[in-house]
Structures are given as C-alpha cells and as structure tokens.
GUVO-382725 format. One line per 8 residues: number of its first residue (from 0); their letters; for each residue x, y, z of N, C-alpha, C. Coordinates in Angstrom, 1 decimal. Example, Ala and Ser with C-alpha at 12.3 -4.5 7.8 and 13.67 -1.06 7.14 Angstrom:
# residues 2
0> as> 13.2/-5.7/7.8/12.3/-4.5/7.8/13.2/-3.3/7.8  12.8/-2.2/7.1/13.7/-1.1/7.1/12.9/0.0/7.9
END
This chain:
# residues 117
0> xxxxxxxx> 116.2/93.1/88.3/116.6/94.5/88.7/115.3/95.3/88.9  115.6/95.1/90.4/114.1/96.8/90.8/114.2/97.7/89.6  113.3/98.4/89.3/113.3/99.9/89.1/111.9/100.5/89.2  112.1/102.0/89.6/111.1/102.8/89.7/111.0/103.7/89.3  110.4/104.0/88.3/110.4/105.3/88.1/109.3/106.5/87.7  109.1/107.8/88.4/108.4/108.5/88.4/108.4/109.5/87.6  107.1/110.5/87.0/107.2/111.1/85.9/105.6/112.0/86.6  105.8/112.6/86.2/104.2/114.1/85.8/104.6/115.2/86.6
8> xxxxxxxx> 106.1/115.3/87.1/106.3/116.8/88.1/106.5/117.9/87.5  106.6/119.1/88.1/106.4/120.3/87.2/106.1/121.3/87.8  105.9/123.2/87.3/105.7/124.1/88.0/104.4/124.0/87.6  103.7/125.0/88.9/102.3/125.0/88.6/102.1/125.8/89.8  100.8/126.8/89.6/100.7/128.3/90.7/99.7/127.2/91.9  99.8/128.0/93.0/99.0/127.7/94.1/97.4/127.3/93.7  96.9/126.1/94.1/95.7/126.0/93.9/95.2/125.4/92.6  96.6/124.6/91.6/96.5/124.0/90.9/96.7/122.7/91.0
16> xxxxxxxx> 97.1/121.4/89.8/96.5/120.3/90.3/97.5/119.5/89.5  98.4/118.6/90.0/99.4/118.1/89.3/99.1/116.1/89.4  99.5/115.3/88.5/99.3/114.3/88.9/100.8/113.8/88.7  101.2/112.5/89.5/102.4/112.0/89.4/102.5/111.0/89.3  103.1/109.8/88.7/103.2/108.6/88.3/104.4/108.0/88.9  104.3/106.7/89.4/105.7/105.5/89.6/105.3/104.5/88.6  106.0/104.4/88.1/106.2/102.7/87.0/107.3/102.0/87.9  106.5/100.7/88.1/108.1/99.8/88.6/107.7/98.7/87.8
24> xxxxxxxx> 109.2/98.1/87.6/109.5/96.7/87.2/110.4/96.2/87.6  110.5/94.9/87.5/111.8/94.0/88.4/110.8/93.3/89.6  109.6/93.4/90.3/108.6/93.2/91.4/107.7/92.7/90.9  106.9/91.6/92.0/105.6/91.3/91.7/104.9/92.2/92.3  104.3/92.9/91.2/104.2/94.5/91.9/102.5/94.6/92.7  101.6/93.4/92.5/100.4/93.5/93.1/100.4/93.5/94.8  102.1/93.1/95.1/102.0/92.3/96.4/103.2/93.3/97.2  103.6/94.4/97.1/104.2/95.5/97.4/103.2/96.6/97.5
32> xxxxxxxx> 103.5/97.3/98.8/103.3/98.5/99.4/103.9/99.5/98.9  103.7/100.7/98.1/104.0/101.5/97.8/104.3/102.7/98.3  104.8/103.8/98.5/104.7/104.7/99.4/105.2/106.4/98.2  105.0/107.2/98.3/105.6/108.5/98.0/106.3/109.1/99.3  107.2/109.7/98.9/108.0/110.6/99.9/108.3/112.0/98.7  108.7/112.9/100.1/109.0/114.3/99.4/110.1/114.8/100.1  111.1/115.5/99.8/112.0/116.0/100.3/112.3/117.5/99.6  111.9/118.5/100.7/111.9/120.3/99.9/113.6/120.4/100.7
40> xxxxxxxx> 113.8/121.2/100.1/115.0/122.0/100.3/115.3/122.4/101.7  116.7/121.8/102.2/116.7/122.4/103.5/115.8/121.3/104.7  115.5/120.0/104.2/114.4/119.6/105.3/114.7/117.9/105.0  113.9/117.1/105.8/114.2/115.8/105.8/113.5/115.3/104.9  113.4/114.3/104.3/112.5/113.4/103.5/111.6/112.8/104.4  110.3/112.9/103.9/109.2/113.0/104.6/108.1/111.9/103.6  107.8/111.0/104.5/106.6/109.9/103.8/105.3/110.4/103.6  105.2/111.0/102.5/103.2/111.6/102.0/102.3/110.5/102.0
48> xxxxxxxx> 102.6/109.7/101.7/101.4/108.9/100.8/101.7/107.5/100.8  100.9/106.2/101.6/101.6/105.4/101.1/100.2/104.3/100.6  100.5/103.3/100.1/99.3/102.4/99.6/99.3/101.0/99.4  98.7/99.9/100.2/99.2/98.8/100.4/98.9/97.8/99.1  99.2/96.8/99.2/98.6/95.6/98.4/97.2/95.2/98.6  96.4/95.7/99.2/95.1/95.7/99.0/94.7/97.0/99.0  95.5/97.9/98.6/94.7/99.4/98.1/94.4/100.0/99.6  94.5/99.9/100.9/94.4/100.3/101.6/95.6/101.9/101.7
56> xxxxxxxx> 95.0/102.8/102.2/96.1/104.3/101.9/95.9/104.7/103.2  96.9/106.0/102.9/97.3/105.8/104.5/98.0/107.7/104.3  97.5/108.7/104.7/98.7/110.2/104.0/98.9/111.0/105.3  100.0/112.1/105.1/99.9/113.1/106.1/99.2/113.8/106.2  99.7/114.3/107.4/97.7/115.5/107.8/97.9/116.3/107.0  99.2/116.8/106.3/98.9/117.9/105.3/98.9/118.2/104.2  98.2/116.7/103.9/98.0/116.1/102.8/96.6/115.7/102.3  96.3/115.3/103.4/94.8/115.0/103.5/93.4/115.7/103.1
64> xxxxxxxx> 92.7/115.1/102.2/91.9/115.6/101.5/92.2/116.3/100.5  93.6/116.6/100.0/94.1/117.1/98.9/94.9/116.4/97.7  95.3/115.4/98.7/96.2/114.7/97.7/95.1/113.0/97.9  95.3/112.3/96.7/94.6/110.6/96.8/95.9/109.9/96.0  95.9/108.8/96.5/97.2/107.7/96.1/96.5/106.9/95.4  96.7/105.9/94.1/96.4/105.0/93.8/96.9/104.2/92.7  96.9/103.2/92.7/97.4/101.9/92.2/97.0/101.3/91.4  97.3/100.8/89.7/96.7/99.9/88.8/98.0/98.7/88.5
72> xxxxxxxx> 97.3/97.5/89.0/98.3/96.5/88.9/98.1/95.9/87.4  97.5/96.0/86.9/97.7/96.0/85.5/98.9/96.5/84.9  99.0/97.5/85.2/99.8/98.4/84.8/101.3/98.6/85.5  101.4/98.2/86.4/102.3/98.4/87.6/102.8/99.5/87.5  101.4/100.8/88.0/102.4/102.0/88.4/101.2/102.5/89.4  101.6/103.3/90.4/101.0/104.2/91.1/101.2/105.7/90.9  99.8/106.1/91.2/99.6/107.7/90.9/99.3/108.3/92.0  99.9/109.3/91.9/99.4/110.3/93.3/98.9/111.9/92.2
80> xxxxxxxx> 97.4/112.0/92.9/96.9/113.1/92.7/96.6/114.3/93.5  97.6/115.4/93.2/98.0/116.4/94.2/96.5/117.4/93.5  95.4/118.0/94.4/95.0/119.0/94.4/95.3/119.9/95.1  94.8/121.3/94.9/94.8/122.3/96.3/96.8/122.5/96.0  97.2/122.6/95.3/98.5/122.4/95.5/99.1/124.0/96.5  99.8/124.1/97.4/100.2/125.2/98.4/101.7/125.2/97.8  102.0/126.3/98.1/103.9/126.4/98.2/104.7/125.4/98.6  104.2/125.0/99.7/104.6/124.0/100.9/104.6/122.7/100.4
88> xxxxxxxx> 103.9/122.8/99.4/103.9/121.0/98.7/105.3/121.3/97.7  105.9/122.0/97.4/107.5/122.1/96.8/108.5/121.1/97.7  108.4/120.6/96.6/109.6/119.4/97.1/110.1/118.8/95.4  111.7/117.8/96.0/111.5/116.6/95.3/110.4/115.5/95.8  109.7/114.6/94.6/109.1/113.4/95.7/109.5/112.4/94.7  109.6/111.4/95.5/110.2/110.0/95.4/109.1/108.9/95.7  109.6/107.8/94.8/109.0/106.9/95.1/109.5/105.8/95.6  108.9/105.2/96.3/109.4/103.8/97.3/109.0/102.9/97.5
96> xxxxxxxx> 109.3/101.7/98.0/109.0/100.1/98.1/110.2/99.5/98.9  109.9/98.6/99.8/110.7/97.7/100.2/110.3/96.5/99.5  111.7/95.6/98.9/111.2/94.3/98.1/110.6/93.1/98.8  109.7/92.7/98.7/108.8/91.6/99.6/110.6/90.4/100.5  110.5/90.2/99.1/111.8/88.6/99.5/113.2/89.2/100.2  113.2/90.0/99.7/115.1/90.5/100.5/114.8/92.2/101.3  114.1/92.9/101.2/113.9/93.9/102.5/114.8/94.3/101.9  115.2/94.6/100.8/115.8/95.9/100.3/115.0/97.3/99.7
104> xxxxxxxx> 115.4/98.0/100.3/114.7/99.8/99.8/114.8/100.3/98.4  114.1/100.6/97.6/114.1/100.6/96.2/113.5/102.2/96.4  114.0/103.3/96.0/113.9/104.7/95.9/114.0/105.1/93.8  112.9/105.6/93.8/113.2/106.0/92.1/113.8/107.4/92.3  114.0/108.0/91.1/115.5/109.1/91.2/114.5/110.3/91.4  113.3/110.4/91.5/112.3/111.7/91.9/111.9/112.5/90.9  111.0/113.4/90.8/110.5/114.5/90.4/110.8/115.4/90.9  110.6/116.7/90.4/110.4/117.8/91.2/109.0/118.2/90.8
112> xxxxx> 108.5/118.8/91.9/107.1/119.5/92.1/107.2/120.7/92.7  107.2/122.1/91.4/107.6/123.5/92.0/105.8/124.2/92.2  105.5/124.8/93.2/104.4/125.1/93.3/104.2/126.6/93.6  104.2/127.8/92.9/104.5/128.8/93.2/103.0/129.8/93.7  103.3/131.0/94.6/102.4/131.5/95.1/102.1/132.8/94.4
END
C-alpha cells in the first residue's frame, strides 16, 4: 500500500519561512520522482516543485529562488523549503508520485500553507 504523507504546513506572515515534509511508504522510494503540487482556493492544482531519482529539480517561475526541493532516501521523505513566503503561496499542497511498476498516481491528503500579509 502506497502512502504519502505530508506534515510542517501552517500560518505564517509574508516573508517568513516554512518547511514541508512527504514521508512515503509502500515504494522503492530511491527510484521515484517526486513532485509537490499546490491548489489555493478557487484555482487549479498546480505542479511547484518536482525532484527526480537522481536529485535532479525542476520548480515554477514563481517559485524560483524561494522555494528548494529535496530528498533523503534514507529516510524516504522529501522536503520542500518555502522562503520569501508571499500571500500567493496560500494554498493546499500535495504531494505526488506516479508508482514506477503500475503508473498509478499516489496524491497524500495535503497541508495547508496560510501565508498572511
């Protein structure tokens, strides 16, 4: 059984600095791509951040240089480190993976990240 699941979201004023975590188990989790997504109120679910099996990352432009993705397979969890945090970064975010062997989508149940001005 996949699971994912994410934890460190929270309120915090503009220009503060939040970190977020995915734990997965059920995967051989060295050899999965990881990704974050965010979905704010009223808008589509949107891919922030994503990070491959060789640690290669990959973010949106309005993300860049604020936010860093990373990965400890030790551990099998990925962190995303939000600085500079804007209003605009309010969302739920989610974590994600497709399973290598069957290409099924594995979504954990989200955080919220309230960022106030």
């Amino acid at each position: 059984q996949v699971q994912l699941v994410e934890s460190g979201g929270g309120l915090v004023q503009a220009g503060g600095s939040l970190r977020l975590s995915c734990a997965a188990s059920g995967i051989i989790f060295s050899i999965h791509t990881i990704n974050w997504y965010r979905q704010a109120p009223g808008k589509e679910r949107e891919l922030v951040a994503t990070i491959t099996r060789r640690s290669s990352t990959n973010y949106i432009d309005s993300v860049k240089g604020r936010f860093t993705i990373s990965r400890d397979n030790a551990k099998n969890t990925v962190s995303l480190q939000m600085n500079s945090l804007k209003p605009e970064d309010t969302a739920v975010y989610y974590c994600h993976t497709i399973e290598v062997r069957s290409l099924r989508p594995y979504w954990g149940q989200g955080t919220q990240v309230t960022v106030s001005s």
